[in-house]
N, C-alpha and C positions, 0 to 999 in steps of 0.2 A: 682232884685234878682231872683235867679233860685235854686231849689231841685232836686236832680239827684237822681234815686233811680235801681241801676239795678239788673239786675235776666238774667237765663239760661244758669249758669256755672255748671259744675260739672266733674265726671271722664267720660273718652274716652278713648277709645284704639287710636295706630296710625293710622292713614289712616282715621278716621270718624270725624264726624262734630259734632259744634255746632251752635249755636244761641243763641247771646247775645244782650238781649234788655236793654235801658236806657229811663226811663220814667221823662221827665219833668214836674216840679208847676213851672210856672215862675208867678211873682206880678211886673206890670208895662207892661215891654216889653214883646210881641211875641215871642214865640219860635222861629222863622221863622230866626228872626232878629239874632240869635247866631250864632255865632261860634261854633260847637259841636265837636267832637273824643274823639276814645280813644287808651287811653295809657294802657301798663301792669307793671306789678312788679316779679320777680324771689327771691326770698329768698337771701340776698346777694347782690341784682346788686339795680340800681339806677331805676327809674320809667322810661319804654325807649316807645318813640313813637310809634303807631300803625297806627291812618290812623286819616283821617278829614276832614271837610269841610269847609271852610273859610267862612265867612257870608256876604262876596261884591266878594270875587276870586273864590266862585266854588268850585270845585277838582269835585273827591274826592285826596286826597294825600294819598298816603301808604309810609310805610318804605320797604323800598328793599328786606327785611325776610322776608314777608307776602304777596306781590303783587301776583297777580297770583291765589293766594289760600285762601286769606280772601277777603269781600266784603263789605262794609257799605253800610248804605244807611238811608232815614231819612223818616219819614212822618209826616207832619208838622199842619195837621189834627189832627192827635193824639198826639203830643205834645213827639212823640218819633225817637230814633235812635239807632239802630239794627248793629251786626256786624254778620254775616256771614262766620262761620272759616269754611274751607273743607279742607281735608286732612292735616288734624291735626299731627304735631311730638310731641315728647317729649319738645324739647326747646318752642313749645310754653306754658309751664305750666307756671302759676304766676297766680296773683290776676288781671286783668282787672278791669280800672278804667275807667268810663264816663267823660269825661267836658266838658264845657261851658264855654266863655266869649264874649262879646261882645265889646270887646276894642283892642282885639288879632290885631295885626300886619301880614301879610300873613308870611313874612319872620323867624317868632318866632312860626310857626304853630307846630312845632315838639318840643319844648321846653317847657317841663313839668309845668314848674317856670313861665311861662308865662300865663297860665289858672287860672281862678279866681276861680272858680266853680267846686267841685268837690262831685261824690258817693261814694258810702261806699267801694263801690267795691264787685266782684263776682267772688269766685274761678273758675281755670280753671284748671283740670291736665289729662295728656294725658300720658298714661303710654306705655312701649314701648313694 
């Protein structure tokens, strides 16, 4: 089992960054050994993919809205993974969500319904 606990949401203008961290408790397996991303939520819309890293295929994987201008990345030492937003719009506000599973499929990596393990979540709004 794994505890996701993240931090470093808050308001932004357009054009400025943040940094969002997700800090893992895992009891049993390695952090190392997951599957980690994250996904966001918009008031309204459904929980849509952001980025990830397969825990045997790599990536990182982005969604096509964010490549370019967000960045993940993990350190496996500290038992954390980080997202890296720059040049921030409006559309990316919502709630940002971390998870975890270690059973993930590569091909189900963007499919919300398919992560076992999930944070509380850390608002994100970027006003325009």
């Amino acid at each position: 089992q794994v505890q996701l606990v993240e931090s470093g949401g808050g308001l932004v203008q357009a054009g400025g960054s943040l940094r969002l961290s997700c800090t893992a408790s895992t009891s049993g397996s390695a952090f190392r050994s997951y599957s980690v991303g994250w996904f966001r939520q918009a008031p309204g819309n459904e929980r849509e993919f952001v980025a990830a890293f397969h825990r045997s295929n790599g990536g990182p994987y982005y969604s096509s809205s964010v490549k370019n201008r967000f960045t993940i990345s993990r350190d496996n030492t500290k038992n954390t993974l980080y997202l890296q937003m720059n040049s921030l719009e409006p559309e990316d506000t919502g709630v940002y969500y971390c998870a975890a599973d270690r059973g993930l499929i590569l091909s189900s990596v963007r499919t919300s319904t398919s992560w076992n393990y999930w944070g509380q979540g850390t608002q994100v709004t970027v006003s325009s």
